[in-house]
N, C-alpha and C positions, 0 to 999 in steps of 0.2 A: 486526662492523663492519670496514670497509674499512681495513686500516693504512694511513697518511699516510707516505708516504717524504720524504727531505728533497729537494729538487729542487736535486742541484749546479749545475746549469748554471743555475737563477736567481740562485745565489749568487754564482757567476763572474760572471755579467752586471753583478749589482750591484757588486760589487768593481770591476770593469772602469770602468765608466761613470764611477764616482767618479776613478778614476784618471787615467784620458783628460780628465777635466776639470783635476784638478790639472798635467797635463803641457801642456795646452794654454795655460793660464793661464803655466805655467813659461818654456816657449817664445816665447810673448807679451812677454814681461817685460820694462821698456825696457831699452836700452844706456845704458851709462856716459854717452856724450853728451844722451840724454833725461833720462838722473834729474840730470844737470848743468841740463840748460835747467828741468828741473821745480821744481828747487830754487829759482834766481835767480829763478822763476813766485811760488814761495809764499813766500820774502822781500820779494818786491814787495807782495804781496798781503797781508804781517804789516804791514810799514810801513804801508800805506794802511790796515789795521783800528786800527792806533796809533795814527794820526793820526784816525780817527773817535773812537775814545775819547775824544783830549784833546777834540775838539768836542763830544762829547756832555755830558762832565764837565764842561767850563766852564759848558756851558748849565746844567746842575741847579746847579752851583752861584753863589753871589751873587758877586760884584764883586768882588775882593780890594782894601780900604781899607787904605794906606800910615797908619798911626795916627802917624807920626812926622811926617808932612806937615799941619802945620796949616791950611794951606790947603785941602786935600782933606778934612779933619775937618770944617773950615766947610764945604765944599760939598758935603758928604753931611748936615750936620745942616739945611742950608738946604735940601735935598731933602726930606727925609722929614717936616720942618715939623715940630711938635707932640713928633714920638717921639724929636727927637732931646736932649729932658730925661735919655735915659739916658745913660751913660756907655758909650761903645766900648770893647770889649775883647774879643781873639780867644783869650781863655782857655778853657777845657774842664771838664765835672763828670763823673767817673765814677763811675758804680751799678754793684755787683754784687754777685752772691750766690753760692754755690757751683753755681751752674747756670748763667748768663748774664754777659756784660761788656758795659755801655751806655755810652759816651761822648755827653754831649750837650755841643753847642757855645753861646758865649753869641751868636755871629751868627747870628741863625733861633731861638734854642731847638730847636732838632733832633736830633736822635741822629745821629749820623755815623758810629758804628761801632757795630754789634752783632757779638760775639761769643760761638759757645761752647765753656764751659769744657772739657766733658767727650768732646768728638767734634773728630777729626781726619778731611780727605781723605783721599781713595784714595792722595795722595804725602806724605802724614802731616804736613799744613799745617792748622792751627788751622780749626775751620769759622767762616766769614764769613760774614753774611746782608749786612749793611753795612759798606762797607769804599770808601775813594779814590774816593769821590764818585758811588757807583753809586745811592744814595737822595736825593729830596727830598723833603719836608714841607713846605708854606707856607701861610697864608693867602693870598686878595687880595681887597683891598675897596679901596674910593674913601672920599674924609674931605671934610666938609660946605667943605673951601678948595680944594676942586677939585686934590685930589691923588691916583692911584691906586697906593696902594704894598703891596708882599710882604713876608710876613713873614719870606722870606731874610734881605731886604735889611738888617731890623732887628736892633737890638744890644737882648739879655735882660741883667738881672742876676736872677744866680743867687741863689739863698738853699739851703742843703743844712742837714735837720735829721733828727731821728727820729721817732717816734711807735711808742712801743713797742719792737718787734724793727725794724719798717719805716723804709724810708730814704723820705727825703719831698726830693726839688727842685722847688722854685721856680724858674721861669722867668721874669721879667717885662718886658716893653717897656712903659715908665713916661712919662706925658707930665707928670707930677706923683707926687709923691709918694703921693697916695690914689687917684690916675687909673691903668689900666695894663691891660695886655692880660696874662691867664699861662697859662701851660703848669704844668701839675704833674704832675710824674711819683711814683710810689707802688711801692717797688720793695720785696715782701715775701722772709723769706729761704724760698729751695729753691722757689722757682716761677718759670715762667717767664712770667707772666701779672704785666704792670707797668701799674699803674692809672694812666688818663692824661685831663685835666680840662682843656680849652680853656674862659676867663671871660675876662669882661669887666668893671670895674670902672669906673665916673664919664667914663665913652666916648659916654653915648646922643649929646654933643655934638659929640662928634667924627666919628664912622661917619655916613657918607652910607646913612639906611636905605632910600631908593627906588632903590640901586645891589645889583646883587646881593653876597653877600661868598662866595667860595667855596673850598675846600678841596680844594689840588694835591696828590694822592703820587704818586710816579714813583719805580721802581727798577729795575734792571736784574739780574735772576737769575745770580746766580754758577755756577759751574759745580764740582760737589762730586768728578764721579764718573771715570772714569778713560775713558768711554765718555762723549762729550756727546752725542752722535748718540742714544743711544740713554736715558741720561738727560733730555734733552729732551722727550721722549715724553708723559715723567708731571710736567713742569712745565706750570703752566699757571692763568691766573686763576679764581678759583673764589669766589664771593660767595652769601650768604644772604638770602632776602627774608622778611617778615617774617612772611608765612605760615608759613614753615618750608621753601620750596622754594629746591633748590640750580639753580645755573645754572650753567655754565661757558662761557667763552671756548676759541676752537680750540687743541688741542694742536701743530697743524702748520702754520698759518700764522698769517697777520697777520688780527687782527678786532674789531671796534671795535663797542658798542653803544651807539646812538644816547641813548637814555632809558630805562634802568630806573629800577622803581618801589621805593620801600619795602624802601632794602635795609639790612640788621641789621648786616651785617659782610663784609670784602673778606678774600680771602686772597691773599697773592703765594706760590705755590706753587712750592719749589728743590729737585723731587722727594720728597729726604727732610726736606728741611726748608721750612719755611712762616713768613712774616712776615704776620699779618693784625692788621686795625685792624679791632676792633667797636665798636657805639654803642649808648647804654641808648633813645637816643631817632633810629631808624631815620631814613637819610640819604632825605628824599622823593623825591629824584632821583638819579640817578649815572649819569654817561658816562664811558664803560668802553674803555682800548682794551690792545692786546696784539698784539707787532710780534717774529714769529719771528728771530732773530737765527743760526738754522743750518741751515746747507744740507746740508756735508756731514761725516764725520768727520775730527776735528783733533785733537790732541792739546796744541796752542797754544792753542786758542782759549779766552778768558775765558769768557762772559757768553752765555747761550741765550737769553735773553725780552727784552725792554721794554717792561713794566706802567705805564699810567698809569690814573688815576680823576681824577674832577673832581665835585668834589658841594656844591649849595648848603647854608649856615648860615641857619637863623633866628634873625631878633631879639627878645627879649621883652622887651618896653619898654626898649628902647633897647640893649640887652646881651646878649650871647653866654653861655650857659652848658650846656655838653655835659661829659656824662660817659661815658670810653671806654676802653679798653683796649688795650694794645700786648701782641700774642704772638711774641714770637723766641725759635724751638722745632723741635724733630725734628715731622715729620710723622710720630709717633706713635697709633694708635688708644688706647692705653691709659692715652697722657699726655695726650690732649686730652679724654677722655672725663672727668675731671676737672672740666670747666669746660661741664658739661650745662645751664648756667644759658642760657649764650652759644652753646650748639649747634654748638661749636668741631669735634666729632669728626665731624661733617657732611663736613669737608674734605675727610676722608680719601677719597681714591678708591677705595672699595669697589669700585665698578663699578656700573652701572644695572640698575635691576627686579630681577629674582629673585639673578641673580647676583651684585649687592651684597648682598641680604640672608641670601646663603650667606658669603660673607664674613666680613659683619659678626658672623651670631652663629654660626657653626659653624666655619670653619676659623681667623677670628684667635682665638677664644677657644684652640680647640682646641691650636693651634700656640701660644701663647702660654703653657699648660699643660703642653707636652711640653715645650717649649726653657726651660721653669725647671726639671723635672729632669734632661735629658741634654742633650749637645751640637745643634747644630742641626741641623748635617747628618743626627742618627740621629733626632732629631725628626721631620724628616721624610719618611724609612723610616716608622715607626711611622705616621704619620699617613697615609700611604700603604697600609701593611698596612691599616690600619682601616677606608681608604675604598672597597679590592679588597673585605675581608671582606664589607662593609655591599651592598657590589653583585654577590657574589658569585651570588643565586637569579637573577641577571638574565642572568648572563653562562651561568646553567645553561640557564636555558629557549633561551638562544639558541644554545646547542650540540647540545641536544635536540631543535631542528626543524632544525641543521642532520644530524645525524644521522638524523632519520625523510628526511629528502629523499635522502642519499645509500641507503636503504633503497629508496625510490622512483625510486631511478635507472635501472636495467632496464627496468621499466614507462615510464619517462617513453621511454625510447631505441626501444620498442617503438612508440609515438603517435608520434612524433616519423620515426619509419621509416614508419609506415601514413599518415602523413598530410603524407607531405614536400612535398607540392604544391597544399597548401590550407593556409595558415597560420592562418586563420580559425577553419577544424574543430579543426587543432592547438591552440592555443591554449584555444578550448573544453572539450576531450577532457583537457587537462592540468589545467584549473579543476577539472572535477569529478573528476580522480582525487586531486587535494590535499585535496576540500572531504569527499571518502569520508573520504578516510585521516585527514583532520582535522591536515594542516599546511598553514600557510602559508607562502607563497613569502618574502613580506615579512617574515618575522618578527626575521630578522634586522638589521631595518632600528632594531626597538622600541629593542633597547639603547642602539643609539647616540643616538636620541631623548632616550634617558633621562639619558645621559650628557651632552651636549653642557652643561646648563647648569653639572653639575662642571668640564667641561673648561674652559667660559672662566671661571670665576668664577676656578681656577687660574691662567690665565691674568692674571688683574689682580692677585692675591692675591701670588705668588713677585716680582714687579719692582717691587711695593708697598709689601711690609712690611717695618718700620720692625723687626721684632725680628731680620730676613734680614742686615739691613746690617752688611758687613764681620765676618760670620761664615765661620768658614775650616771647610773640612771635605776630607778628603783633599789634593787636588796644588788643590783650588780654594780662593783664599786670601778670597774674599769671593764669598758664595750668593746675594747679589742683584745680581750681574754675571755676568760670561762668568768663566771658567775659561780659561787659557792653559797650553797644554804645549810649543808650538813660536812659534814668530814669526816670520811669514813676509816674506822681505826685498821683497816684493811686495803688492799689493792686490787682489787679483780681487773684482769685481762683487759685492753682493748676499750676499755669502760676508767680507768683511774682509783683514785682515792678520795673521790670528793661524788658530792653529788650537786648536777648544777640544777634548775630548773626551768630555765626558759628552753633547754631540749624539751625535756618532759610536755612541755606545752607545746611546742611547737609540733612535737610527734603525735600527742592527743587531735592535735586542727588538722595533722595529716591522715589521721586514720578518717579521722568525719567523712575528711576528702572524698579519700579515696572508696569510701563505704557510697557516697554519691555519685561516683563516677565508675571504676573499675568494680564494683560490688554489682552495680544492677546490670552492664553491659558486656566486659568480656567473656562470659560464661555462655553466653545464649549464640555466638558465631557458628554456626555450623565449621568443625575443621579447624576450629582454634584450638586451642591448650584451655582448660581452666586456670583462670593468671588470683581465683580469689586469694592467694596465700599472698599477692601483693597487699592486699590489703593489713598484716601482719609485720610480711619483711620493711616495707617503706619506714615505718614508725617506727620497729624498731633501729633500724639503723639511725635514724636520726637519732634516737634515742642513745645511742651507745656509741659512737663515733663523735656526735656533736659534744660531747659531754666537755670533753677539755678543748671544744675549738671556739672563737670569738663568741661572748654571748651576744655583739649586735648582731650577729648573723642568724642564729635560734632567734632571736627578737624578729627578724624580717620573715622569716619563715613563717612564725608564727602569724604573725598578722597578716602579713598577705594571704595565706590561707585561711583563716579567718574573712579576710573579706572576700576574697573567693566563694565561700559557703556562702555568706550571706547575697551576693550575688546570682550564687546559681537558684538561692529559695526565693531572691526576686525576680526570674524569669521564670519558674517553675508556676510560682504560685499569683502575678500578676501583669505578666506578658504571654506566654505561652498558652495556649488553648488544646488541650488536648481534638474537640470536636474540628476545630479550624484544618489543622494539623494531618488530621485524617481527609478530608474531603478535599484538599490539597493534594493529597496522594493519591487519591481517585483520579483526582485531574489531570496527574502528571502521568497515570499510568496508560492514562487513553491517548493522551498524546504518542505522537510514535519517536520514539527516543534515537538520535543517533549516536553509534556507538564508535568510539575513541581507538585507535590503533590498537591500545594496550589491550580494552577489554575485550576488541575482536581478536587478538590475538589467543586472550587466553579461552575465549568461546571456543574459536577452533582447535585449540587443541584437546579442550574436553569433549568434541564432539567426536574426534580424532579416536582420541580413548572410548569412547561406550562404542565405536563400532569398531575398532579391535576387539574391544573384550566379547562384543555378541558376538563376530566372527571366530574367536577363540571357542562358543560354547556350543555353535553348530559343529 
């Protein structure tokens, strides 16, 4: 067989290209007077998202009542009529367990803060799912006195008990003492699944039941990760119908659904963490909306989504009684898979069709497996070795027909010289010296075929999973981000502000690649395209799009092409026989080959053509 030299002067090019882009970018770069004006730009523009906040924040939440003002005490209890038998008070109940922190308020009965115990940000601040008025929770109904009020607006009294290990609150808005609307919350210990029971008690008189009564959540998605731009991505609303089929709202823009049917349970999804409300008895309608909140990368910016739902209540003889569950929790496969009752682990974004359910049951098991014996970053090396090993007979057959081709290259140069002026005959004359020799031209094409569903299932798998977050391995300090080695006092396009390096490497192991594979054999087809500028575009894309995306994902690239290489110079240079190889296709040339629907088809139709065309020249 032919030895593969290294081609220096692709390598300079590549080196070059890259460089010419960094200097150009460098060149570019504003002056002191632009990054001055850019500045007083994005101050103006933090004030004015500040001042959207307090407006948003006022909205979710209810009226701030002076309780010291007895006047305003009377004119909010003359408002709400009936419920104002409770008692005002802007006191607080906290649940918690070694897992989760619940603040619920007695204005609303609402939770107002969740927090968890055991997971900090990317700047090692407490994680927040709710937090400064970013959630609401309400009823609104209309009452038989012609009043339409929310249940912000309402004062609960609490009641906080046990039952058992379980911490049990009562929520009540009370128009009498045996009359009252409640909330109960049911907070067990080490779970993060808090049982929650909207009733009605001696109310059929009060609820207007030919007015619909409906249930508002709105929250706005905090922002966990050190990249929003690119956390963003995997935020996003995700709810269950009661078939079992998932639906999701856009990841990248604003979108709102008109009427869904029969839905079991909503998730408000904060990438790696998730706040959903299910129900035992599916909401028969829900309008759904979901309003992108980022444009571009910030490093200020709070809040990525604004999730709202709106879903009607039924009455049953006169009264409300749902039973439901509140989850504030890591977007976990492993911890939602726990609560299979509620089809909780549904959320997780696998990914759709086949390459969710590689996901689902082969690489999170898998990587779930390795990264509880060894670190994570060597988890996934191993899981990489395993996945080269497993595709290893693929990667042989497709270096063995590129091998019989370069065997067949003389012969092919030979047609290709007798027939330079009939591309038709050429073309023909090549068909059937492949279909002798018993290679295909395409063959090369199967691997990647076969691959492509690994590659994206990978693809959703590495900026997904809940076991990657904020595991540190070499100079990268968290594997479900980017990697930082330099930080660049600029931004260039499409590429960021930082420079990572496991792209860099990873692009370096694909140019080898592809200098071994698409370098020596797309060019020499008769009637193909010259494809060598692949060997350029691949690297660099990786190189410039991977930049801000998970470095465990650059890390698998990396090394499995890496051992890819080293693979194909172990069949090259200690399996493969260039003499063997040839006299094999001697063999198979004299056999009499029979031909396949497709290639007689497409015989005859080039034979079709060279005897139109001679008839054309008589």
């Amino acid at each position: 067989m032919e030895e593969k030299k290294l081609d220096v002067k692709s390598i300079i090019g590549f080196v070059l290209i890259f460089g010419i882009l960094l200097f150009m970018f460098w060149q570019n770069q504003p002056t002191d007077e632009e990054v001055a004006a850019k500045k007083v730009e994005q101050e103006q523009i933090d004030a004015k998202a500040k001042e959207e906040k307090v407006e948003v924040n006022t909205e979710q939440k209810a009226p701030v009542l002076n309780l010291q003002d007895s006047t305003a005490v009377a004119n909010y209890k003359n408002t709400i009529g009936a419920f104002g038998f409770t008692k005002p008070s802007e006191e607080t109940t906290v649940l918690e367990n070694n897992l989760v922190y619940l603040r619920i308020s007695n204005k609303g009965g609402q939770i107002i803060e969740a927090k968890m115990k055991n997971f900090t940000t990317y700047d090692s601040i407490p994680v927040y799912l709710v937090k400064d008025g970013n959630a609401s929770f309400a009823l609104n109904f209309s009452t038989n006195d012609n009043r339409t009020l929310n249940t912000a607006d309402l004062f609960f009294e609490p009641s906080l008990t046990t039952s058992g290990d379980n911490q049990v609150l009562s929520m009540k808005a009370k128009i009498s003492e045996n009359q009252f609307l409640e909330y109960r919350y049911e907070m067990k210990p080490d779970d993060y699944l808090v049982d929650f029971a909207i009733k009605t008690q001696g109310l059929s008189s009060v609820i207007n039941n030919t007015k619909p009564i409906n249930l508002d959540w709105k929250l706005k998605a905090i922002r966990h990760s050190k990249s929003i731009k690119y956390s963003n991505r995997y935020t996003r609303l995700t709810y269950n119908h009661e078939d079992g089929k998932i639906s999701k709202l856009s990841d990248s823009s604003d979108d709102d659904e008109e009427t869904e049917k029969d839905v079991k349970w909503l998730s408000y999804r904060q990438h790696f963490f998730s706040s959903i409300l299910a129900t035992n008895k599916p909401f028969e309608s829900a309008k759904l909306f979901s309003k992108n909140l980022v444009e571009d990368e910030s490093h200020t910016q709070k809040y990525m989504k604004d999730y709202a739902s709106e879903m009607p209540l039924k009455l049953e003889g006169g009264e409300l009684s749902y039973a439901m569950n509140w989850y504030y929790g890591p977007t976990d496969a492993k911890v939602l898979a726990q609560y299979k009752d509620l089809g909780l682990e549904d959320s997780v974004p696998f990914g759709w069709g086949i390459f969710g359910l590689i996901n689902r049951y082969v690489f999170t098991p898998l990587f779930t497996f390795l990264s509880g014996m060894v670190p994570a970053g060597i988890a996934i090396i191993i899981m990489t070795i395993l996945v080269r090993l497993a595709m290893s007979p693929v990667t042989y057959k497709s270096y063995l027909s590129q091998a019989k081709m370069k065997v067949l290259k003389p012969e092919i140069a030979e047609i290709n010289e007798k027939y330079k002026d009939n591309a038709a005959k050429k073309q023909q004359e090549t068909m059937k010296l492949n279909t002798k020799a018993g290679v295909s031209p395409l063959s090369g094409c199967i691997p990647a075929l076969i691959q492509m569903p690994i590659f994206y299932a990978l693809f959703m798998f590495f900026p997904t999973s809940f076991a990657l977050r904020q595991k540190p391995f070499l100079w990268a300090d968290d594997l479900s981000s980017y990697d930082v080695i330099a930080q660049l006092p600029f931004t260039i396009p499409f590429y960021g502000d930082h420079v990572s390096l496991f792209p860099i490497l990873a692009s370096i192991a694909i140019f080898f690649y592809m200098m071994m594979t698409t370098g020596q054999n797309m060019t020499q087809q008769p009637g193909m395209p010259n494809m060598k500028f692949i060997m350029y575009l691949s690297p660099l894309m990786m190189l410039v799009f991977f930049n801000s995306y998970a470095s465990g994902l650059s890390l698998y690239y990396f090394i499995s092409n890496l051992i890819t290489i080293f693979i194909m110079l172990a069949i090259k240079n200690f399996i493969l026989d260039d003499a063997k190889i040839h006299a094999q296709i001697q063999e198979n040339k004299k056999k009499p080959k029979k031909e396949n629907k497709f290639q007689r088809k497409m015989r005859e139709m080039m034979e079709q053509a060279e005897i139109q065309k001679n008839a054309g020249k008589k």
